[in-house]
MILO-14386 format. One line per 3 residues: number of its first residue (from 1); their letters; for each residue z, x, y of C-alpha. Coordinates in steps of 0.02 Angstrom, whole numbers, plus 50000, padded with zeros to 5 digits. Example, Ala and Ser with C-alpha at 12.3 -4.5 7.8 and 13.67 -1.06 7.14 Angstrom:
1	as	50390 50615 49775; 50357 50684 49947
// end
This chain:
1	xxx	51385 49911 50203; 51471 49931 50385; 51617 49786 50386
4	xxx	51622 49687 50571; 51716 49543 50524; 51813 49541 50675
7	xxx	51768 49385 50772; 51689 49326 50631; 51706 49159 50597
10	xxx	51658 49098 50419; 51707 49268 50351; 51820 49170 50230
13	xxx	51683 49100 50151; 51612 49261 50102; 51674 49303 49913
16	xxx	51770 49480 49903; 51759 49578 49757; 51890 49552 49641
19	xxx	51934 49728 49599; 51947 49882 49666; 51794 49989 49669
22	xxx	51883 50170 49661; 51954 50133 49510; 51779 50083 49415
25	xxx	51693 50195 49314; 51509 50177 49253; 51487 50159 49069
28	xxx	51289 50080 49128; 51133 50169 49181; 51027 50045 49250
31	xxx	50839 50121 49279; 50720 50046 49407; 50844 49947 49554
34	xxx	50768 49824 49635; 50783 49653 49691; 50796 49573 49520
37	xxx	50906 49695 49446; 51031 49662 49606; 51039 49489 49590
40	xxx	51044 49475 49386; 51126 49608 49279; 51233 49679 49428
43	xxx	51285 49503 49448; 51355 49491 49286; 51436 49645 49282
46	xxx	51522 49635 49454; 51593 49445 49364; 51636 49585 49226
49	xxx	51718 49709 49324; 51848 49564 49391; 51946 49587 49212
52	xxx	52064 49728 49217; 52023 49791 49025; 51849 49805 49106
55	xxx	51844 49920 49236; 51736 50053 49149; 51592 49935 49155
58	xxx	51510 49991 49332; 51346 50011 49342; 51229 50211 49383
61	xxx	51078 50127 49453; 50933 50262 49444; 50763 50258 49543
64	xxx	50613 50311 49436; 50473 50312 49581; 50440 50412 49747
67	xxx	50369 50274 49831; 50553 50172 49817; 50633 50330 49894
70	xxx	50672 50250 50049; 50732 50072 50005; 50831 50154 49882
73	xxx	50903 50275 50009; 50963 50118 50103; 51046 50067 49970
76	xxx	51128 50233 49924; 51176 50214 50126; 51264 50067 50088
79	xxx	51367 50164 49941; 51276 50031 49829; 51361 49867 49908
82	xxx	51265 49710 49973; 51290 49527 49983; 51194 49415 49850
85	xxx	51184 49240 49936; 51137 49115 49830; 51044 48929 49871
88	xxx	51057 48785 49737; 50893 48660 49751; 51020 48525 49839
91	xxx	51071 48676 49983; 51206 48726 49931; 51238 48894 49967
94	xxx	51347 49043 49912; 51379 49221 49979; 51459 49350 49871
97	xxx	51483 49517 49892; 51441 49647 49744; 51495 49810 49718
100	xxx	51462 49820 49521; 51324 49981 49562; 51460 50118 49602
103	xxx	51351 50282 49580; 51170 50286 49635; 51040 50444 49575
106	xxx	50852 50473 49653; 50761 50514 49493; 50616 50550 49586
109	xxx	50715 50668 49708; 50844 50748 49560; 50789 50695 49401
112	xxx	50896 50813 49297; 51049 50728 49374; 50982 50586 49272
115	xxx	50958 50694 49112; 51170 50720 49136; 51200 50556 49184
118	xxx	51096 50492 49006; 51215 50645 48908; 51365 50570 48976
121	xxx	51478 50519 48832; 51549 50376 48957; 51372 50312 48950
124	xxx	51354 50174 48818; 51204 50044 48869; 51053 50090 48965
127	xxx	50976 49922 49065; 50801 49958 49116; 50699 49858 49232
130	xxx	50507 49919 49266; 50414 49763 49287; 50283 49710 49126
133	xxx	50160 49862 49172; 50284 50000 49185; 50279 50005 48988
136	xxx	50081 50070 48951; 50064 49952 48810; 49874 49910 48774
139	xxx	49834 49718 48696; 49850 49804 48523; 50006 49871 48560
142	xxx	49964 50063 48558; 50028 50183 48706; 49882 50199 48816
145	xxx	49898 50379 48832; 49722 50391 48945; 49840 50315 49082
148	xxx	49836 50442 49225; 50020 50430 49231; 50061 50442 49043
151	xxx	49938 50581 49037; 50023 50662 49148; 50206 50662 49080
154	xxx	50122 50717 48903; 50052 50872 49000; 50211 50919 49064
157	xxx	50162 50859 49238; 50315 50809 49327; 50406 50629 49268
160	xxx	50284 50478 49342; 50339 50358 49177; 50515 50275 49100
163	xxx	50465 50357 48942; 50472 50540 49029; 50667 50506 49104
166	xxx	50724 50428 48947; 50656 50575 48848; 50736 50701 48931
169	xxx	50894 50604 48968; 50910 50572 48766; 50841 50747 48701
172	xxx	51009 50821 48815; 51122 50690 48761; 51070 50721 48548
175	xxx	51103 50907 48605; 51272 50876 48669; 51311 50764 48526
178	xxx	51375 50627 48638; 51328 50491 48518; 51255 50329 48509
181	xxx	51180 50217 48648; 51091 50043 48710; 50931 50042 48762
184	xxx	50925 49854 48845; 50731 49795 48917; 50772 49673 49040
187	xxx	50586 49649 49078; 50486 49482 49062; 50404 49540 48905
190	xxx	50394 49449 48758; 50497 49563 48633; 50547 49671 48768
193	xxx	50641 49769 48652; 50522 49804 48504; 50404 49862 48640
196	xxx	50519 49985 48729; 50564 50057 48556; 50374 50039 48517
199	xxx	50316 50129 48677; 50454 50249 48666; 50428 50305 48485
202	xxx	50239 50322 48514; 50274 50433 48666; 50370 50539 48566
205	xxx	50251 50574 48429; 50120 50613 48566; 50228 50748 48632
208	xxx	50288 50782 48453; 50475 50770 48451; 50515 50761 48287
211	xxx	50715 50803 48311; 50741 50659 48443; 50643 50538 48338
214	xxx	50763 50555 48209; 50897 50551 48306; 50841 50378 48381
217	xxx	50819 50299 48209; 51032 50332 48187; 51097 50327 48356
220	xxx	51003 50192 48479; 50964 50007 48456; 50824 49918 48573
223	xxx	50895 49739 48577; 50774 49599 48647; 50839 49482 48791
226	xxx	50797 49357 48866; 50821 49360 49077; 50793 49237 49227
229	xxx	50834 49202 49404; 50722 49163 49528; 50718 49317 49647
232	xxx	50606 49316 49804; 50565 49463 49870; 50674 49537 50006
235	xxx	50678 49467 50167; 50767 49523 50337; 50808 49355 50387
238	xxx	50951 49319 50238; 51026 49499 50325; 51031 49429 50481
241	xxx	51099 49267 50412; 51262 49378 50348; 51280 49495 50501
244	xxx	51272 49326 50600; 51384 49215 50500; 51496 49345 50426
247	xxx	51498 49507 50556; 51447 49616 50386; 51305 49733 50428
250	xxx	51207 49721 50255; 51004 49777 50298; 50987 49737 50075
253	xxx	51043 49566 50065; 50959 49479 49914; 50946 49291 49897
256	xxx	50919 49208 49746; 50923 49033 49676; 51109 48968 49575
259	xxx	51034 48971 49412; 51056 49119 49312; 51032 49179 49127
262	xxx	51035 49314 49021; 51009 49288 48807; 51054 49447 48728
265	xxx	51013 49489 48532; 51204 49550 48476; 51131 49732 48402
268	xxx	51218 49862 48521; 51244 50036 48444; 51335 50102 48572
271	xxx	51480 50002 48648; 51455 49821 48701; 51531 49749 48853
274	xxx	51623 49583 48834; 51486 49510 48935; 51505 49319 48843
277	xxx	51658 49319 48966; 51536 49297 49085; 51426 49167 49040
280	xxx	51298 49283 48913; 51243 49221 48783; 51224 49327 48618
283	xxx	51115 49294 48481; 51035 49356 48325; 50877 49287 48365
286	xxx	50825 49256 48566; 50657 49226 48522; 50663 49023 48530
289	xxx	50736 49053 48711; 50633 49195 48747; 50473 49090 48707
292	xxx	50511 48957 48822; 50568 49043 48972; 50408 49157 48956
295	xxx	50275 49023 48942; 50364 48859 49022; 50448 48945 49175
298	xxx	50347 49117 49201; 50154 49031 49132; 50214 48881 49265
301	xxx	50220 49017 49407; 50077 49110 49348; 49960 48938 49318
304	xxx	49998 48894 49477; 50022 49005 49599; 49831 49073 49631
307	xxx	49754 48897 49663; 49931 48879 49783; 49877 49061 49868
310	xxx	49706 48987 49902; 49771 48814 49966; 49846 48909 50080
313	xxx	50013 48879 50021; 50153 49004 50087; 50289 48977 49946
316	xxx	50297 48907 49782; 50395 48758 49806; 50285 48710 49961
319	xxx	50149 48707 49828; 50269 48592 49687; 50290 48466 49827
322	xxx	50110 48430 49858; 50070 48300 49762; 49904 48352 49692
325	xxx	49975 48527 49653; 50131 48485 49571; 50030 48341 49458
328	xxx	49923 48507 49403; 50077 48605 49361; 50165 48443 49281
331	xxx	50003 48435 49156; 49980 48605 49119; 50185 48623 49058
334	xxx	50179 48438 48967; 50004 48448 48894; 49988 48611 48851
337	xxx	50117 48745 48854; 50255 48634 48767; 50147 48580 48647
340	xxx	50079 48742 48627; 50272 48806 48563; 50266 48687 48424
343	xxx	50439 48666 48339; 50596 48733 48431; 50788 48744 48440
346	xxx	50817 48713 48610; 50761 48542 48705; 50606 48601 48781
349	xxx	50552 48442 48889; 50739 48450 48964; 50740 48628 48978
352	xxx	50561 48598 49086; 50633 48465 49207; 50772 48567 49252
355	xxx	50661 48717 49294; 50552 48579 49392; 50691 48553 49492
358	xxx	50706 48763 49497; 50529 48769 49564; 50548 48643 49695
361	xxx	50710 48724 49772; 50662 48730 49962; 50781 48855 50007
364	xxx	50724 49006 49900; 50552 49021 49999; 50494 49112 49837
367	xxx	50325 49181 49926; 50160 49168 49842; 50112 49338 49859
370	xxx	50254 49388 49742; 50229 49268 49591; 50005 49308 49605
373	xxx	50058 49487 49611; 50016 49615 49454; 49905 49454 49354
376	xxx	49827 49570 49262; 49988 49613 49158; 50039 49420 49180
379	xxx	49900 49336 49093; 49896 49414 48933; 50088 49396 48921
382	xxx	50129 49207 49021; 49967 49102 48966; 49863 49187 48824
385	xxx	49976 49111 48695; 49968 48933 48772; 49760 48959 48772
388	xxx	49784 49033 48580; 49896 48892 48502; 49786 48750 48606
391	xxx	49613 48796 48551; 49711 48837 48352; 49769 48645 48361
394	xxx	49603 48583 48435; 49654 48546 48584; 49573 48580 48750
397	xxx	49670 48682 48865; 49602 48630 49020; 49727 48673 49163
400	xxx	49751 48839 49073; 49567 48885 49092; 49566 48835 49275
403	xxx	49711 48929 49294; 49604 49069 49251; 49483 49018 49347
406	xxx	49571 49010 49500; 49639 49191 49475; 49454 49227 49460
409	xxx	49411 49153 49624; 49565 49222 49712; 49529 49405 49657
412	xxx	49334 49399 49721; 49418 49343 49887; 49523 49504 49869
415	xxx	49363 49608 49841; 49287 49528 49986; 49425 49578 50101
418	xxx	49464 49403 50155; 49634 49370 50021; 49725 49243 50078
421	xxx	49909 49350 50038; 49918 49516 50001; 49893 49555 49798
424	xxx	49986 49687 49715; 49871 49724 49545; 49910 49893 49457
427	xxx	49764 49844 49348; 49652 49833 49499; 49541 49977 49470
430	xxx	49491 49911 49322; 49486 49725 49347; 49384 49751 49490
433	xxx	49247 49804 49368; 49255 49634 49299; 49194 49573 49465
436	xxx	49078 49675 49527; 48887 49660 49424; 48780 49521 49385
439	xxx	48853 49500 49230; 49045 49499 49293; 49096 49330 49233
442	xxx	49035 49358 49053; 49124 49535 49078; 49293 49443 49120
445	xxx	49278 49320 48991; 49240 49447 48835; 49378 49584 48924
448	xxx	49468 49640 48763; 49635 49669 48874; 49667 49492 48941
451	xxx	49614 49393 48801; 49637 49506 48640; 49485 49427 48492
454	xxx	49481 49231 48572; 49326 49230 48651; 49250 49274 48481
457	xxx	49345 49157 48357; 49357 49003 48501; 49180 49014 48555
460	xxx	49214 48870 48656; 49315 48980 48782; 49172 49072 48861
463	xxx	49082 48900 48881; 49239 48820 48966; 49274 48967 49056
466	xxx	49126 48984 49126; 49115 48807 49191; 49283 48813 49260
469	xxx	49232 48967 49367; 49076 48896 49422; 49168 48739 49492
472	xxx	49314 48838 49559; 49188 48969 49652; 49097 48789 49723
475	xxx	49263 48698 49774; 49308 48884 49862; 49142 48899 49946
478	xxx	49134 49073 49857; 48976 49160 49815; 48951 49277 49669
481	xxx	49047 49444 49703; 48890 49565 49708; 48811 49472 49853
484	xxx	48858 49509 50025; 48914 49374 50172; 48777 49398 50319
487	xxx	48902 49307 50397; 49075 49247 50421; 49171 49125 50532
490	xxx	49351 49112 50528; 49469 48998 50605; 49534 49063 50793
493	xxx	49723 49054 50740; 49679 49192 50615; 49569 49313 50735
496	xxx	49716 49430 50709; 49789 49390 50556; 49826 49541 50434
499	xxx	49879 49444 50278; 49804 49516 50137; 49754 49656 50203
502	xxx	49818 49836 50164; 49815 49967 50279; 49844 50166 50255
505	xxx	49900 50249 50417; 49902 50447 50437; 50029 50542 50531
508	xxx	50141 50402 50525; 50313 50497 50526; 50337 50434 50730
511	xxx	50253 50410 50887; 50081 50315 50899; 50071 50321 50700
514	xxx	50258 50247 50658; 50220 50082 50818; 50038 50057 50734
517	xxx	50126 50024 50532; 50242 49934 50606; 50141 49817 50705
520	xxx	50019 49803 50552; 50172 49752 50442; 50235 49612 50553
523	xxx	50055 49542 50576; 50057 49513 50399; 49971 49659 50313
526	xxx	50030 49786 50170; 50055 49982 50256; 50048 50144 50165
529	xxx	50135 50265 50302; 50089 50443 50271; 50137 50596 50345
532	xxx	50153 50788 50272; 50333 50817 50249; 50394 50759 50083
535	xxx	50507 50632 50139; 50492 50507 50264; 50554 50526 50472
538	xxx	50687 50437 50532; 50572 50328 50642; 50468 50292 50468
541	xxx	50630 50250 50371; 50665 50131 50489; 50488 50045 50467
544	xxx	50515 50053 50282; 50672 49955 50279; 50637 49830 50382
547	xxx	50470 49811 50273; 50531 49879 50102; 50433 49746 50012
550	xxx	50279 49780 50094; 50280 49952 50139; 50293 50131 50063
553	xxx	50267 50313 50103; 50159 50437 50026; 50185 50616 50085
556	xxx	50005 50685 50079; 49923 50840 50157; 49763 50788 50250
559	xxx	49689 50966 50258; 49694 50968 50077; 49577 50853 49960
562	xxx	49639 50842 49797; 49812 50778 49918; 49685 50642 50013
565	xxx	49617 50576 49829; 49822 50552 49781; 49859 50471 49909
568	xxx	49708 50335 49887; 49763 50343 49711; 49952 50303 49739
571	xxx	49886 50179 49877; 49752 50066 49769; 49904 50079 49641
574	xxx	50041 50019 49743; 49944 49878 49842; 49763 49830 49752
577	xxx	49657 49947 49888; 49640 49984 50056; 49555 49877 50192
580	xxx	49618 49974 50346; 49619 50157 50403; 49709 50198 50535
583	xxx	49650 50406 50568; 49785 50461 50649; 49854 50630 50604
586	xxx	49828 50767 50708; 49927 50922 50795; 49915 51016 50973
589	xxx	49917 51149 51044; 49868 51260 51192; 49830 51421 51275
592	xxx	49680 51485 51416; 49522 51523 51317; 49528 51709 51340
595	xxx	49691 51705 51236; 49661 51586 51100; 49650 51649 50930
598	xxx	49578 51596 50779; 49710 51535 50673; 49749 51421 50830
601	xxx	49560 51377 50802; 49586 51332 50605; 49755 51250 50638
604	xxx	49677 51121 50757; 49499 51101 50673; 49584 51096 50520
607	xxx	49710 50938 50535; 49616 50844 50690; 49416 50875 50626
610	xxx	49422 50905 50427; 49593 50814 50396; 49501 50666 50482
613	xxx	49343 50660 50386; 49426 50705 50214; 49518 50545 50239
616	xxx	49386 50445 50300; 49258 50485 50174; 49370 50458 50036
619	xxx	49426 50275 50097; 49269 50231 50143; 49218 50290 49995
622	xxx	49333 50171 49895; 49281 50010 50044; 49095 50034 49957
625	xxx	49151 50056 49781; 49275 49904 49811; 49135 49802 49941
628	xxx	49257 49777 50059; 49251 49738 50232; 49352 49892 50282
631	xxx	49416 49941 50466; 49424 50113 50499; 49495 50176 50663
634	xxx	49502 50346 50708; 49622 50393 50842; 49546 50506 50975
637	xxx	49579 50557 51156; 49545 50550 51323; 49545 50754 51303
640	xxx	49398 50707 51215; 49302 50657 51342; 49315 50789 51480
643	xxx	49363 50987 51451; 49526 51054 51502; 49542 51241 51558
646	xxx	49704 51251 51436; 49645 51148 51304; 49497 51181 51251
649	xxx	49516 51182 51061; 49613 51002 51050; 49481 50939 51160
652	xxx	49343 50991 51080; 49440 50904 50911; 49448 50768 51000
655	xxx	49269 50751 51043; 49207 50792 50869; 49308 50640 50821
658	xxx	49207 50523 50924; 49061 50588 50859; 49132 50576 50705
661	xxx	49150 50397 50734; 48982 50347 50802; 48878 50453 50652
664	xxx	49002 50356 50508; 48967 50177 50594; 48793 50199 50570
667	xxx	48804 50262 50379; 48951 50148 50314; 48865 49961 50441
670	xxx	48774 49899 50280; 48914 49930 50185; 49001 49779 50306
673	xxx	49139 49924 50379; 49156 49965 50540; 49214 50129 50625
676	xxx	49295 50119 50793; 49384 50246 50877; 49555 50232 51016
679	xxx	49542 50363 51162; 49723 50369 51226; 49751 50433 51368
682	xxx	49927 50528 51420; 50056 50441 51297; 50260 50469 51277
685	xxx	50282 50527 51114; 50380 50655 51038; 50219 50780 51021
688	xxx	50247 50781 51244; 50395 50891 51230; 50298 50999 51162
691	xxx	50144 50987 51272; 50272 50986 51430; 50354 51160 51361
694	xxx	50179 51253 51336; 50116 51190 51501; 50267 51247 51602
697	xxx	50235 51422 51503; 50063 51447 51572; 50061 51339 51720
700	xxx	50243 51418 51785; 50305 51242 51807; 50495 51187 51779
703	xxx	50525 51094 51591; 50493 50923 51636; 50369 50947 51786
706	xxx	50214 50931 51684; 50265 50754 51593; 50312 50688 51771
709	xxx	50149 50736 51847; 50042 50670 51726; 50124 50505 51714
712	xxx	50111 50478 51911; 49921 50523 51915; 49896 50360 51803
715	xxx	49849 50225 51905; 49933 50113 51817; 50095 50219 51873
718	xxx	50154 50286 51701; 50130 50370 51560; 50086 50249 51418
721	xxx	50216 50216 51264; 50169 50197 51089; 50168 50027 51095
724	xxx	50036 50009 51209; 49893 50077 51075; 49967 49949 50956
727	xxx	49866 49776 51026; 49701 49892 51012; 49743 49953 50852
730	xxx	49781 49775 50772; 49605 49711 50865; 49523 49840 50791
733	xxx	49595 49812 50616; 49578 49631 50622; 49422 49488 50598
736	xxx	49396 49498 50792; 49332 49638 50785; 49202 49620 50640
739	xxx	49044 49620 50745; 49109 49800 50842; 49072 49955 50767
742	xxx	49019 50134 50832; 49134 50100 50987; 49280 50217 51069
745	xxx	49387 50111 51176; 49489 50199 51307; 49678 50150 51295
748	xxx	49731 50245 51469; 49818 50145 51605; 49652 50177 51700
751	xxx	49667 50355 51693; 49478 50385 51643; 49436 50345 51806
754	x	49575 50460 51902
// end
């Protein structure tokens, strides 16, 4: 974190850390860093570090996942520092600086640097963070071992899982004898411990380590806790907000809301930090507190926040201070999920009012999209017990069910391609299943997963259900999911509106491919950027932080299938699906006919012509399967329209891809997708140096001559930047488009016509 405070004029109100950070060691791993782990546990531990007996309390935050590469990168960048700024529901608001994460390790990059870190004898108390799905638990509370993923690690193939770092990490540190350790869930899971022992113990006897087993059962403890802060998801504006008021230049600035707590059970085999200095609270039992946070604050976000997403509601306290929204919200928490907890400890109707006030903050902007992301795992965890204890006591759980149904309603808008935010569902390849026949709605009520044995001992369920989804589909003007919209009108103001869309660009590591992800990002969409080296460009790291919420990279090889089908895979798992293709990689080259070879031959055909249609066949593929109404937009040339002495393989790449375009049109129309193509014409981007240099080698022209040429025979004066596709491609990707298809639209400053 570069420090400009000169000139700076409320730098004093910007809290310093109160300790030095080269004299901190790290007695914590902390496993999956993100937002919520920045603004909670490192919170508490940089309040930790401030007392001089506890300076060996700093914090090794690991990254589990490829995908978070690069926002974890900018972190690392930042030698783990950032500002946490703070907003209490009257304004008030607080900016401190933490520096409690002193050594940072890519697991996905290094893992065995994790292994050592795990062996460590400094390290006492793993803190783990990998949202509800990232522990494979099925409703009956077996592994699901038919998980691609957990599959996977039990072959031996690579580490894609928590289970697969911790056993490695362990298995070296019961070799090196270091002794016991922590393993702290800080997950909103009900019994977050018992299920990370749970999960963890049944991967072990899948792989069959007997020895490590054992030495679990002597020298770890799996403590349940209890966490909560209200965490948006990152947003660029709170790190302008500190450059501006402070001079600190801080691209990870998290914002979260003043309230903060953390309910620990007091069972710590290794070492415990003196964290009730702090304000934790340790417990034998956290269940009472556990129970009420889950289902008053986390079901209130999850009963809400679909029927908010299709109100059109941007954040969640927007949505609490409607009137008709917030009396929903009110009845659901008074009627039925207090109730529904029965006898308790704590206050529950006071601890409810104050997290009223919580969800009604206007300054957190908590955005919709994050609190309806991943419902699948929600559900079963936030509001099945509130439907369970209400239909025991004989109650009718009304604003639960339409709950439901309004998550119903909001994922067949998904499936259409019309969501109203972007949706994040791990679980979407299956729940999509649910709404896809004739008989989806009875499919979705009797799913085994989200409601465990209730449809069949509350009969009354289905019935209610039912109804509720009926009259939610009517009051959405929604039609069953397996018909298809002959047509669709949509309000002018959102002819160009990406939100909820996903889009998957190829070749996206710079040039036309790194302006096109980044234009689809700040028009609202989701972006997969993809390119062939294993980690991402400088011009895509860029993208990806300013868009680390809503962008990732995938490093696929186009040429290759079994590379296309992971990156679809790691795509529809990341953000729902994809709704957008933009066909973009490609490579160039040249030499006169007579001395062209044939691997220059493969080389082109091979990326431009086969790279393209593996691609496009397997997304359109997954547009048909999924019955959305996908964009796909190939980029072509203006090469591929007229033959070039020099160039005749890239042109004749070029024109295949038109083709290309016109033939899939035709087959994927009644599928509702349409296939467009962009001819550029001559366009600055780093591929011209290399055009320039081979055209001054057969054309005996000065380095430079070429590129200068070209750009004066435009008649529009110049070559064209990557910028200048961009308002095509986000046309083509967008509902103004929708009745366009088969079409290649020349992009060229004229230059067809020169």
């Amino acid at each position: 974190m570069a420090d400009m405070r000169s000139g700076a004029n409320d730098a004093d109100l910007l809290i310093k850390l109160p300790y030095d950070r080269s004299q901190v060691d790290s007695s914590v791993v902390h496993l999956g860093v993100g937002a919520f782990h920045r603004a909670h546990q490192a919170y508490y531990f940089n309040a930790l570090l401030a007392y001089e007996d506890c300076l060996d309390w700093g914090i090794t935050g690991v990254n589990l996942r490829p995908a978070d590469s690069p926002a974890f990168a900018a972190l690392q960048a930042q030698s783990g520092s950032y500002v946490l700024k703070t907003v209490s529901p009257e304004g008030e608001v607080r900016y401190e600086e933490i520096g409690a994460l002193v050594r940072l390790l890519d697991g996905a990059v290094s893992p065995h640097s994790v292994d050592q870190c795990l062996a460590d004898g400094q390290t006492q108390l793993v803190t783990i963070t990998v949202t509800e799905g990232g522990y494979y638990l099925k409703e009956d509370g077996l592994l699901d071992v038919a998980h691609p993923e957990i599959a996977a690690d039990l072959q031996g193939s690579g580490r894609n899982t928590l289970y697969a770092f911790l056993h490695a990490g362990l298995r070296a540190r019961m070799h090196s004898g270091q002794g016991p350790v922590t393993l702290l869930s800080c997950d909103n899971l009900r019994h977050n411990g018992n299920k990370l022992r749970s999960g963890f113990t049944q991967y072990l006897q899948q792989v069959g380590d007997v020895d490590l087993l054992s030495w679990l059962r002597d020298n770890a403890s799996f403590p349940n806790a209890m966490v909560d802060r209200i965490t948006p998801r990152l947003s660029p504006d709170h790190s302008r907000d500190v450059r501006e008021r402070f001079g600190v230049v801080d691209a990870l600035t998290v914002m979260a809301e003043d309230f903060v707590q953390w309910v620990i059970e007091d069972d710590f085999a290794g070492r415990r930090p003196p964290l009730e200095r702090v304000g934790v609270t340790l417990v034998d039992q956290v269940q009472p507190y556990e129970e009420a946070k889950i289902r008053i604050l986390n079901g209130g976000h999850t009963a809400l926040s679909y029927l908010a997403a299709l109100r059109g509601f941007p954040t969640y306290d927007a949505a609490v201070h409607d009137p008709e929204l917030r009396a929903f919200v009110e009845a659901f928490e008074e009627q039925e999920a207090i109730p529904a907890l029965g006898d308790s400890p704590l206050d529950l109707h006071a601890y409810w009012r104050k997290v009223l006030a919580r969800f009604g903050n206007r300054n957190i902007g908590d955005r919709i999209e994050r609190i309806c992301a991943d419902g699948g795992s929600k559900f079963p965890i936030f509001i099945l017990p509130t439907l369970q204890a209400g239909f025991a006591a004989g109650r009718t759980p009304e604003r639960t069910l339409q709950a439901i149904a309004y998550w119903y309603v909001f994922m067949l808008r998904v499936r259409a391609g019309q969501a109203p935010v972007p949706y994040y569902e791990p679980e979407w390849p299956r729940l999509e299943k649910l709404l896809s026949a004739p008989d989806a709605v009875e499919r979705f009520i009797y799913d085994a997963k989200l409601w465990g044995d209730l449809p069949q001992r509350y009969p009354a369920f289905g019935d209610m259900l039912r109804r509720h989804i009926e009259s939610a589909s009517r009051a959405f003007n929604d039609i069953p999911s397996f018909e298809r919209k002959d047509t669709v009108s949509y309000p002018i103001e959102n002819l160009t509106n990406l939100q909820g869309k996903t889009a998957l660009v190829t070749g996206a590591g710079g040039g036309i491919g790194a302006a096109v992800a980044e234009a689809y990002l700040a028009a609202g969409a989701s972006c997969v950027l993809c390119d062939l080296p294993a980690t991402p460009s400088k011009e895509a790291a860029a993208v990806l932080e300013q868009y680390p919420e809503t962008a990732c990279y995938v490093q696929a090889d186009v040429t290759d299938m079994a590379s296309v089908d992971r990156l679809l895979a790691q795509s529809v798992e990341r953000f729902g699906g994809v709704d957008i293709l933009f066909n973009n990689a490609a490579v160039f080259d040249l030499a006169p006919l007579l001395e062209s070879n044939e691997a220059m031959y493969e080389r082109i055909f091979s990326v431009n012509v086969k790279g393209a249609f593996f691609t496009m066949q397997k997304v359109a593929q997954h547009m048909v399967d999924s019955q959305r109404q996908g964009k796909i937009i190939n980029l072509a040339s203006q090469a591929g329209r007229r033959g070039e002495a020099l160039v005749s393989h890239y042109c004749a790449s070029k024109a295949a891809i038109i083709s290309y375009t016109q033939s899939a049109a035709l087959a994927l129309a009644r599928h509702n997708i349409t296939v467009n193509g962009i001819s550029p014409g001559v366009v600055d981007t780093p591929m011209w140096e290399q055009v320039d240099a081979l055209f001054a080698k057969y054309e005996n022209l000065p380095l430079g001559e070429k590129k200068r040429r070209v750009g004066l025979d435009v008649p529009l004066g110049r070559m064209g930047a990557p910028e200048d596709i961009c308002g095509m491609a986000l046309f083509l990707a967008s509902p103004a488009s929708n009745y366009i298809t088969a079409q290649t639209f020349n992009v060229d400053g004229g230059n067809v016509m020169s």
